[in-house]
C-alpha positions as CSV (number, residue, x, y, z in Angstrom):
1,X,84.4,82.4,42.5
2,X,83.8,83.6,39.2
3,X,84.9,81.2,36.8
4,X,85.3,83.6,33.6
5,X,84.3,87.2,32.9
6,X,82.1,87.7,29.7
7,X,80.0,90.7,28.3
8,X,76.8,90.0,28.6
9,X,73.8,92.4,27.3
10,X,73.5,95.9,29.1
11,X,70.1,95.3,30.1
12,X,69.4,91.6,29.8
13,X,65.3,91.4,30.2
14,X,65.6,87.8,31.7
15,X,67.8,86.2,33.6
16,X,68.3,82.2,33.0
17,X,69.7,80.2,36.1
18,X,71.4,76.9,36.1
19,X,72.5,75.7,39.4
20,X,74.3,72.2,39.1
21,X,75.9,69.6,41.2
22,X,77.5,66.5,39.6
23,X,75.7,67.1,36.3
24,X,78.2,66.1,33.7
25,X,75.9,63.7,32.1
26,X,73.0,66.6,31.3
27,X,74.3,70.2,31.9
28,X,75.3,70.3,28.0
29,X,71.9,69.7,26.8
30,X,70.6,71.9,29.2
31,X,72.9,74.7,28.4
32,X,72.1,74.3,24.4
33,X,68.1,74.1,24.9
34,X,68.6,77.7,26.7
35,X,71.0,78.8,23.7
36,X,68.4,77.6,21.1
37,X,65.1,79.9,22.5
38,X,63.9,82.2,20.2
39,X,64.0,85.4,22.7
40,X,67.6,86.4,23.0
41,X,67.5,89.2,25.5
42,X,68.5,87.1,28.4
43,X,71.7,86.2,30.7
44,X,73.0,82.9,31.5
45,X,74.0,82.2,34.9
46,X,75.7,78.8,35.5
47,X,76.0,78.4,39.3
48,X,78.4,74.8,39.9
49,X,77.8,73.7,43.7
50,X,81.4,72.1,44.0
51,X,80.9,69.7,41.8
52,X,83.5,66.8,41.9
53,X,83.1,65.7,38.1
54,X,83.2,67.3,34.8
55,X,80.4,69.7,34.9
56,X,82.4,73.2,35.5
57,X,84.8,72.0,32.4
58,X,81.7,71.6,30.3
59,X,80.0,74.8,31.6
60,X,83.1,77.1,30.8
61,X,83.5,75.8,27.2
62,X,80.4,77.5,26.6
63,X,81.4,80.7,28.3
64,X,83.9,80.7,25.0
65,X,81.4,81.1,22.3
66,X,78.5,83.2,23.7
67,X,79.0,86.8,25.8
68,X,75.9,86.3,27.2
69,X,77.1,83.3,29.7
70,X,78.8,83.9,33.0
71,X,79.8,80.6,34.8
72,X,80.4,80.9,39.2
73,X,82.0,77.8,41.1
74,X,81.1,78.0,44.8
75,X,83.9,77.9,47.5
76,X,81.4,75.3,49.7
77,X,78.8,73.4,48.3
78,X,75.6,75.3,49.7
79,X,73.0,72.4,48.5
80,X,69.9,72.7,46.3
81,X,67.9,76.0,47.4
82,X,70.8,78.0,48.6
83,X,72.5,77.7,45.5
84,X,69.5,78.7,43.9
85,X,69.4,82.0,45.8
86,X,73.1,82.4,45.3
87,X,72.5,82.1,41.5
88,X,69.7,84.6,41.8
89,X,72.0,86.8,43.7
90,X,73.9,87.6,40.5
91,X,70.8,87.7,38.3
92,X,70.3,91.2,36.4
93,X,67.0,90.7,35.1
94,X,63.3,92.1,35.4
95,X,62.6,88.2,35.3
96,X,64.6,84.9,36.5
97,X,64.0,81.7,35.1
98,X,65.6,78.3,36.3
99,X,66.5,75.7,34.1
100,X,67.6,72.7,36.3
101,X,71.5,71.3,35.0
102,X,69.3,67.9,34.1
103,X,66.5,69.7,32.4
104,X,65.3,71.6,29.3
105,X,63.3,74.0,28.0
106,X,62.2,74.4,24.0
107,X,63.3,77.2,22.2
108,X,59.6,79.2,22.5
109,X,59.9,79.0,26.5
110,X,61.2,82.0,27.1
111,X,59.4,83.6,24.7
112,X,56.2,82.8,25.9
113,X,57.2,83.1,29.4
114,X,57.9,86.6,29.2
115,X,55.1,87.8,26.9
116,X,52.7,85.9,29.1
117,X,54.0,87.8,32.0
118,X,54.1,91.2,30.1
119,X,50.5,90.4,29.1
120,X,49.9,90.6,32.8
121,X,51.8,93.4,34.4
122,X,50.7,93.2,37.8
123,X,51.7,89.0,38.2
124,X,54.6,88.6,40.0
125,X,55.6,85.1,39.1
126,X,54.0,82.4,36.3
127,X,53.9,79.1,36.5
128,X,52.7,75.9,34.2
129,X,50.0,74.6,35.4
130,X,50.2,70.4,35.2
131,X,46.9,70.3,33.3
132,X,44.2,71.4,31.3
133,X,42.0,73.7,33.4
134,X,38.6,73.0,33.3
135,X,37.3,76.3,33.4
136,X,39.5,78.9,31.0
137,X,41.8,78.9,28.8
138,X,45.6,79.7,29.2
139,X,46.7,82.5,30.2
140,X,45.2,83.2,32.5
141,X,45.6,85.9,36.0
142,X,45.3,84.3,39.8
143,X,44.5,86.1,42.6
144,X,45.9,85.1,46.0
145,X,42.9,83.8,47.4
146,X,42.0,82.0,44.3
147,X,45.5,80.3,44.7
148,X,45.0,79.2,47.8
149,X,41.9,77.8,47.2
150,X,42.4,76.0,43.8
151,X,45.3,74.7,45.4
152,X,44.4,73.2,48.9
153,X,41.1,72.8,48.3
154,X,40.4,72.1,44.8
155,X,43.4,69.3,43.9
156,X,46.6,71.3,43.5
157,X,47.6,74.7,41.3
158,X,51.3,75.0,42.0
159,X,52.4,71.7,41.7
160,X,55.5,72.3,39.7
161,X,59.4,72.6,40.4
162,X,61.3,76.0,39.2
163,X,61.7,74.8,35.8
164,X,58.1,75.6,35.1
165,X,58.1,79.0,36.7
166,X,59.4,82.8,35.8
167,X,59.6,84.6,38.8
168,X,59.6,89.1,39.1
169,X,63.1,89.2,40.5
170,X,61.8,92.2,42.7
171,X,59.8,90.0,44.2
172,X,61.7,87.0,44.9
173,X,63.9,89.6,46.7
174,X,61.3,91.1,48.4
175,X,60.5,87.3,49.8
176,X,63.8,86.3,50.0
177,X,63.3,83.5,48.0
178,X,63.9,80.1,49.0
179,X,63.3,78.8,52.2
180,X,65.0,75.5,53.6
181,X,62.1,73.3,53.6
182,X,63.9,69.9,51.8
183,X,62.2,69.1,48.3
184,X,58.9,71.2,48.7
185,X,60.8,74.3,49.1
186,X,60.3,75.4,45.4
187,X,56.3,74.8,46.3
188,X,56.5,76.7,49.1
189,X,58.4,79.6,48.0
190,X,55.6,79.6,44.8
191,X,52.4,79.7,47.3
192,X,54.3,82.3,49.2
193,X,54.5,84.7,46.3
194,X,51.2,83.5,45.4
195,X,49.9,84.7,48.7
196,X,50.6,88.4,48.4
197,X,50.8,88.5,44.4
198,X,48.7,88.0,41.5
199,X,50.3,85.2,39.3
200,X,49.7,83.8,35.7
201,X,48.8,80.3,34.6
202,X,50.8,79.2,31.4
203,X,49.7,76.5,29.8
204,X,51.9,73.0,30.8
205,X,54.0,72.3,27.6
206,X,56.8,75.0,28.4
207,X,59.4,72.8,29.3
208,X,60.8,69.1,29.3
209,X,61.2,67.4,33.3
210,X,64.3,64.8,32.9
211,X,63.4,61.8,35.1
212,X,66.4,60.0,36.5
213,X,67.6,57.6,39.5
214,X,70.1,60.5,40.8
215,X,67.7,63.6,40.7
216,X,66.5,65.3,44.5
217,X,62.9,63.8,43.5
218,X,63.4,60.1,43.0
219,X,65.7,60.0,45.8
220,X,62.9,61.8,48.1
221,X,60.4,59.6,47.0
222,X,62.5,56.9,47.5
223,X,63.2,57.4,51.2
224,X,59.2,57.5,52.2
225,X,60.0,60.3,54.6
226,X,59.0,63.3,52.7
227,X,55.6,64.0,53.5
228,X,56.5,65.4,56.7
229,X,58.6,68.0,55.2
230,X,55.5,68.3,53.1
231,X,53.3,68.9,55.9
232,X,55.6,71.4,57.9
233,X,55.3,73.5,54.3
234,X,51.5,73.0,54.7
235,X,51.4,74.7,58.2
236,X,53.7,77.0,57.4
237,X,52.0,78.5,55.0
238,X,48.4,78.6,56.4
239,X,50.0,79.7,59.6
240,X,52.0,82.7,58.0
241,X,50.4,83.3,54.4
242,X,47.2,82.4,54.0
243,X,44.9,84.9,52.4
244,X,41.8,82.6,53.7
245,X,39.4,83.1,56.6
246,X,40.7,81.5,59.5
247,X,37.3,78.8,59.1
248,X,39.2,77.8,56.0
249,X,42.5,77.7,56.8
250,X,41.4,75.2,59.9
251,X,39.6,73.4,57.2
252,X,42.8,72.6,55.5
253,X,45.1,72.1,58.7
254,X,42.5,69.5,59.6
255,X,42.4,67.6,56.0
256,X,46.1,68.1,55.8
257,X,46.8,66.4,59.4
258,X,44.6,63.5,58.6
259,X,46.6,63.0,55.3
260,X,49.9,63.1,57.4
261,X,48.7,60.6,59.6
262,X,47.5,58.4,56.7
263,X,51.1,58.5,55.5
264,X,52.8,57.3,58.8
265,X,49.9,54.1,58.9
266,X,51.7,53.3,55.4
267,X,55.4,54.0,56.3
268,X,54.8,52.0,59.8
269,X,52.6,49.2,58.1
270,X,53.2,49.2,54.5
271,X,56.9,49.8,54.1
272,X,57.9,48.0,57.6
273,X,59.6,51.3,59.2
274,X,57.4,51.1,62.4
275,X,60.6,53.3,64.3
276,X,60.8,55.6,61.6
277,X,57.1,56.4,61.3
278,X,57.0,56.7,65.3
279,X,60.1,59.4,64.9
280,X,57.9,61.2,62.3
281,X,54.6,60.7,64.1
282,X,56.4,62.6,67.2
283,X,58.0,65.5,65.2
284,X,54.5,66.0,63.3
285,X,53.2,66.2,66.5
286,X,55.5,69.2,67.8
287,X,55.0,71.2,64.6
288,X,51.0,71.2,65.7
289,X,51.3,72.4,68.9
């Protein structure tokens, strides 16, 4: 349900998502970092999940003083990723960009974002890379072997939510964008893309990550549980995606399964969830076979 009608630009060059839930504390300050950015060919597209607080009433004030902001209220809350691709369903763009409702980004993000990825027509998606790479300087273009390598075998490429990442809209559609994998689903939908695509590294600085007791994160790392949605992404990918040789990819399965099991010995022993860890132990255990 559409919550106004605004004219936004014909031909919007990016599109700018913001999918919230409950948000009423940040969604303001997200909405004015994406107002503030220097590029101004873009749409917003502010996505509310069913919120039961404030945060549609603050997202339609805005919808008052700038044409280029729609604002959508779900019928059902859908949850995280599927309220991503609903956002994305409206999305007019060559390029989406997310901006999580507790987030921000400066106002050079988007510029840099899409001259980065104009710099490099063939990428289909960029992404910060949480770093300073020791090799070359940013940008630079990945190919999807070298992604897969740098990432499972050489400490982690892709290790950042949506926030840091512009993604060809063609392409997510192609892909069909998020799977329902729990938290790593923005990971796994990146490596996916990043197994059939080039992609650019942008340097790290692109954006600011809110840390808070209430975001999907802290709560996921508070439960202990989610390496093993973790390690179903893990063999999903090498199973499905992987560019590698298949000596490689059993390489990884095998250092991946001994990390799983290294997490249950800590859930069982080091957090006192012996049942738990045993319920995980057997569903890790089906995935493999």
């Amino acid at each position: 349900m559409k919550l106004e009608t605004t004219t936004v630009n014909a031909t919007p060059l990016i599109s700018v998502l913001i999918t919230a839930f409950n948000r009423e504390q940040y969604i303001e300050a997200a909405i004015a970092s994406v107002l503030k950015s220097s590029y101004t060919n873009f749409e917003l597209i502010i996505v509310d999940d069913c919120s039961t607080d404030e945060t549609p009433v603050i997202a339609k004030r805005y919808v008052e003083v700038d044409d280029r902001i729609s604002v959508y209220r779900n019928e059902k809350n859908l949850g995280q990723f599927a309220n991503r691709n609903k956002a994305a369903s409206y999305a007019q763009g060559e390029f989406i960009k997310y901006v999580d409702s507790d987030d921000l980004i400066y106002s050079y993000t988007l510029e840099l974002m899409v001259g980065f990825m104009k710099r490099f027509p063939k990428a289909a998606m960029g992404f910060c890379y949480q770093g300073t790479h020791p090799n070359q300087p940013f940008p630079f273009e990945v190919t999807p072997s070298q992604a897969f390598e740098q990432h499972f075998l050489q400490g982690g490429l892709m290790f950042v939510g949506p926030i840091g990442i512009i993604y060809s809209k063609k392409v997510f559609n192609e892909v069909n964008g998020f799977e329902e994998f729990g938290m790593p689903s923005d990971n796994h939908l990146s490596l996916k893309i990043a197994s059939k695509h080039n992609t650019v590294a942008m340097p790290g600085d692109l954006f600011w990550w809110r840390i808070h007791a209430n975001q999907v994160f802290s709560l996921d790392k508070k439960s202990r549980t989610g390496f093993l949605n973790n390690y179903t992404v893990v063999l999903n990918l090498i199973r499905k995606h992987s560019p590698l040789t298949p000596e490689i990819n059993k390489s990884i399965l095998s250092k991946q399964r001994k990390i799983f099991y290294i997490n249950i010995f800590k859930l069982a022993f080091k957090y006192l969830k012996p049942l738990k860890a045993l319920s995980i132990l057997q569903q890790g255990n089906r995935l493999v076979k």
